[in-house]
C-alpha positions as CSV (number, residue, x, y, z in Angstrom):
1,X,15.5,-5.8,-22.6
2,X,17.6,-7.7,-20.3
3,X,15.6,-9.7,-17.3
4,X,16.9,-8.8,-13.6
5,X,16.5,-11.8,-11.1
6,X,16.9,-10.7,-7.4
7,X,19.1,-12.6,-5.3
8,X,17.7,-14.5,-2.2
9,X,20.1,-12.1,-0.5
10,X,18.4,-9.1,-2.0
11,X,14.8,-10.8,-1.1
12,X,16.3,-11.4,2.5
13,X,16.9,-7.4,2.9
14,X,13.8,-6.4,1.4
15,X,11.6,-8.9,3.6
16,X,13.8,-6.8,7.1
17,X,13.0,-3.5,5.5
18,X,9.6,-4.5,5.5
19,X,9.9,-6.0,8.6
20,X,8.5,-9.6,7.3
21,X,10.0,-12.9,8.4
22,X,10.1,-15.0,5.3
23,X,10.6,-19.2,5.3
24,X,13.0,-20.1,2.6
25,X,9.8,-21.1,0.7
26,X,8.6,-17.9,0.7
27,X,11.6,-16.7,-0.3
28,X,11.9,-18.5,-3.5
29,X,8.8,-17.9,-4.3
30,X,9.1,-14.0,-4.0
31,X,12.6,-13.8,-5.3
32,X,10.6,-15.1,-8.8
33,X,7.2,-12.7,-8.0
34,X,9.7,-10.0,-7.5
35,X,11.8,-10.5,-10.9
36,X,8.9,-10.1,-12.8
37,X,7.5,-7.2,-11.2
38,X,10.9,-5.9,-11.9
39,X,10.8,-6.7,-15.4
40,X,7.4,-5.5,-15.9
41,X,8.0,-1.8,-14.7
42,X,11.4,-2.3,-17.0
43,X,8.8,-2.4,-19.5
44,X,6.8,0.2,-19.0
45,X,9.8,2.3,-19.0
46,X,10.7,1.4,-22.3
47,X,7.3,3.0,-23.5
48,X,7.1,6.5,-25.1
49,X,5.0,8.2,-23.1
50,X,6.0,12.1,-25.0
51,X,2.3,13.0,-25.9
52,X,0.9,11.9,-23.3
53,X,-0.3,14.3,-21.0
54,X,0.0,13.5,-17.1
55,X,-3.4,12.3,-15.3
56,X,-4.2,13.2,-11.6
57,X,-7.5,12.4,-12.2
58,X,-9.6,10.3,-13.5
59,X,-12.8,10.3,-12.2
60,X,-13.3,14.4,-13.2
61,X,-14.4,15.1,-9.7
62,X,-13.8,18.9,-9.0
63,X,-14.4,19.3,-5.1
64,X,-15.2,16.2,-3.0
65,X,-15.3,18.6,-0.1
66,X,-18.1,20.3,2.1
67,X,-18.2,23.6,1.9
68,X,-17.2,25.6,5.1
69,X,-20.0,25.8,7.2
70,X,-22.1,23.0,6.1
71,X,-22.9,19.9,7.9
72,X,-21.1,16.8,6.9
73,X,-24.2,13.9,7.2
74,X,-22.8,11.1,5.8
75,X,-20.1,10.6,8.2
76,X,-20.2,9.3,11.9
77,X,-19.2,10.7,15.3
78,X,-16.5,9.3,17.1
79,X,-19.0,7.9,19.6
80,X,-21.2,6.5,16.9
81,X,-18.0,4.7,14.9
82,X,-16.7,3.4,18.5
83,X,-20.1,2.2,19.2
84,X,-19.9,-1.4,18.1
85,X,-16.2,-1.5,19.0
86,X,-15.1,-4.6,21.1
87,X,-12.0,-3.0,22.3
88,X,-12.0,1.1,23.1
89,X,-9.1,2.9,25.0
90,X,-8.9,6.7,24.9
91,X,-11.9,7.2,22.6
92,X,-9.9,4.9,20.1
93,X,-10.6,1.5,18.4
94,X,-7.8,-0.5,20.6
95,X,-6.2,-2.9,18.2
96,X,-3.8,-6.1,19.4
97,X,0.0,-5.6,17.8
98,X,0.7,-7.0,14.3
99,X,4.5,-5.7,13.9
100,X,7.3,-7.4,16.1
101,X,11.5,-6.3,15.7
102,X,13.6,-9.0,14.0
């Protein structure tokens, strides 16, 4: 199995997709996180996986739901989950901005 290194270039285009700003540190450091990941999914590739039946899931939960018409008490109102809120616009929690454009 041949090993695939990323190129800081290739790092660099997959930190704007992701719209992170990266030091050249960090960079390094993913460039070489990265390669392995790659190499690890390469891997499981490689396995035969012909008898094995696909999973959706795996807990063997039928029906998680409520039935229609019956009260759902375990959950909270919108009033009771903004209750504690420090920030509330709109009957919404009101978060600051985390994202920025390069």
């Amino acid at each position: 199995m041949k090993k695939k290194e990323l190129s800081k270039e290739e790092v660099i285009h997959l930190s704007k997709l992701a719209s992170l700003k990266l030091t050249d540190i960090e960079i390094e450091k993913l460039k070489k996180q990265l390669s392995e990941t790659l190499d690890y999914v390469d891997n499981l590739n490689s396995i035969n996986t012909t008898d094995v039946s696909p999973t959706d899931n795996v807990t063997g939960l039928k029906n998680v739901f409520f039935e229609d018409g019956k009260e759902n008490t375990r959950g909270l109102t919108q009033e009771e989950a903004l209750k504690n809120a420090k920030r509330k616009k709109d009957n919404y929690f009101e978060v600051n901005k985390i994202l920025e454009e390069f």
